[in-house]
C-alpha positions in Angstrom: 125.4 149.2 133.2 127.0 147.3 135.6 129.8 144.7 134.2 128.2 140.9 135.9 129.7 137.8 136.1 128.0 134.9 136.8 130.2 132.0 138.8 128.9 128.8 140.0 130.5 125.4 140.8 128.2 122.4 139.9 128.4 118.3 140.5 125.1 117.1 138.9 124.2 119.8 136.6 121.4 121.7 138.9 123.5 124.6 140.1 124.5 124.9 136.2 120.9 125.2 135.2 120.7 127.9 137.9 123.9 129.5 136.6 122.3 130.2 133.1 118.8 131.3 134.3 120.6 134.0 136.3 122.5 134.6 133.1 119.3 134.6 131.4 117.8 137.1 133.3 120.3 139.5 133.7 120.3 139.2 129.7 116.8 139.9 130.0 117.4 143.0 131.8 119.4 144.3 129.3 123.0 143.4 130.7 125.8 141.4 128.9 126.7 138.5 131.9 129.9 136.7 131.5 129.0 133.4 132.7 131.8 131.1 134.6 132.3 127.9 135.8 134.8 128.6 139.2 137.7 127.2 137.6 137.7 129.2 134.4 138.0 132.9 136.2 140.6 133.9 139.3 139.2 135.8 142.2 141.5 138.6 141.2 139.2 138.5 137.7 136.2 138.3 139.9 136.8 141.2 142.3 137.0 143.5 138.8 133.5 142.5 138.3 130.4 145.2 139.7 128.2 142.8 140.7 128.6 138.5 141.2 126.2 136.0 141.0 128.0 133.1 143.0 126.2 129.9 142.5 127.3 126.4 144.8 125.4 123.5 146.1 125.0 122.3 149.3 128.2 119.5 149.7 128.9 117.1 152.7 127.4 118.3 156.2 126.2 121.8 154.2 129.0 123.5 153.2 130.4 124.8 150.0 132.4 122.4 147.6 136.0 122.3 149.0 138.0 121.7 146.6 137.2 124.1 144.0 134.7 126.7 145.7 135.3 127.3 149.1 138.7 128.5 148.4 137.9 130.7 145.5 135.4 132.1 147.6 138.2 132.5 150.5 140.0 134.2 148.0 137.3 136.5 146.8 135.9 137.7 150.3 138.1 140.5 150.7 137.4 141.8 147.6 133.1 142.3 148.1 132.3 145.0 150.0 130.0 147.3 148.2 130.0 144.9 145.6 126.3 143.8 144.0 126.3 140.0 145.0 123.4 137.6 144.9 123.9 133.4 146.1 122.3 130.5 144.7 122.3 127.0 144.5 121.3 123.4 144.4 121.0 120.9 148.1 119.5 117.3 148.1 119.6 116.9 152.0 119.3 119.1 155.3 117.3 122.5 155.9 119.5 125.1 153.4 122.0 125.6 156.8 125.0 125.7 154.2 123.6 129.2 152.8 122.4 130.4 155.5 125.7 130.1 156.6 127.6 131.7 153.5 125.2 134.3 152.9 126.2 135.8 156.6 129.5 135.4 155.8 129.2 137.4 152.5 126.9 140.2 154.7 130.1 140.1 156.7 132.1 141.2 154.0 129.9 144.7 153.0 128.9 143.1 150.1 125.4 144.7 148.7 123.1 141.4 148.9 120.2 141.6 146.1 118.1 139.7 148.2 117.4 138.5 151.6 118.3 135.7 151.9 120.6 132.9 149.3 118.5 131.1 146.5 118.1 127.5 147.2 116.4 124.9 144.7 115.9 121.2 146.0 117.2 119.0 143.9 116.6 120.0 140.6 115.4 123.7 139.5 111.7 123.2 138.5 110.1 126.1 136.2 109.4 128.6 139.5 113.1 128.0 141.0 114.0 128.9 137.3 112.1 132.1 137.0 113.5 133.2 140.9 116.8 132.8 139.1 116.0 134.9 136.4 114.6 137.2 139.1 117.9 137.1 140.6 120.2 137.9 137.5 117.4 140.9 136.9 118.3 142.4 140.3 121.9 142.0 140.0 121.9 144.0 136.5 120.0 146.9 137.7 
């Protein structure tokens, strides 16, 4: 079994909700996640990880929180190839361009994607976006 974490960054509390479904499901699927907010693990932590859920909402013009996030993630990039990786998270505005955007970047890095494209949730996680994040923590534990 491989040895998950689960990381996520959250303002509101949406991307949180999404954090622990993912949790939940990998759970599920018979792994043991270790679930993270970004400041309680360093990217060298993460990179000992098999497989990463990374969870962040969409921030400003839709891109990753700044001040926390995006340079954890900076950190961490290097570190991903062949890695198990699946993105999530939370937007209240715009089309999703923000994970678009990092889930190139993270193809960019090798990483092995569980899916084809980042999970995004308007707003907040409803019981479907709840059950695609359980999907998603499912895939990642496989």
């Amino acid at each position: 079994m491989s040895k998950l974490a689960v990381i996520y960054w959250s303002g509101t509390g949406n991307t949180e909700a999404m954090a622990r479904a993912v949790a939940e499901g990998a759970a599920r699927a018979g792994a043991a996640p270790d679930l993270f907010s970004v400041s309680q693990i360093t990217p060298e932590d993460a990179a000992g990880y098999d497989a990463l859920a990374l969870g962040c909402p969409a921030m400003g013009a839709e891109a990753l929180e700044e001040a926390e996030f995006e340079p954890f993630f900076t950190a961490l990039e290097g570190s991903l190839s062949g890695k198990k990786v699946g993105l999530f998270g939370s937007y209240g505005w715009g089309d999703g361009q923000w994970m678009r955007d990092w889930y190139d970047r993270t193809a960019r890095t090798g990483a092995d994607l569980r899916q084809e494209e980042g999970l995004m949730v308007n707003e907040v996680p409803d019981g479907s976006a709840l059950d695609a994040c359980r999907a998603l923590g499912a895939a990642l534990a496989c």
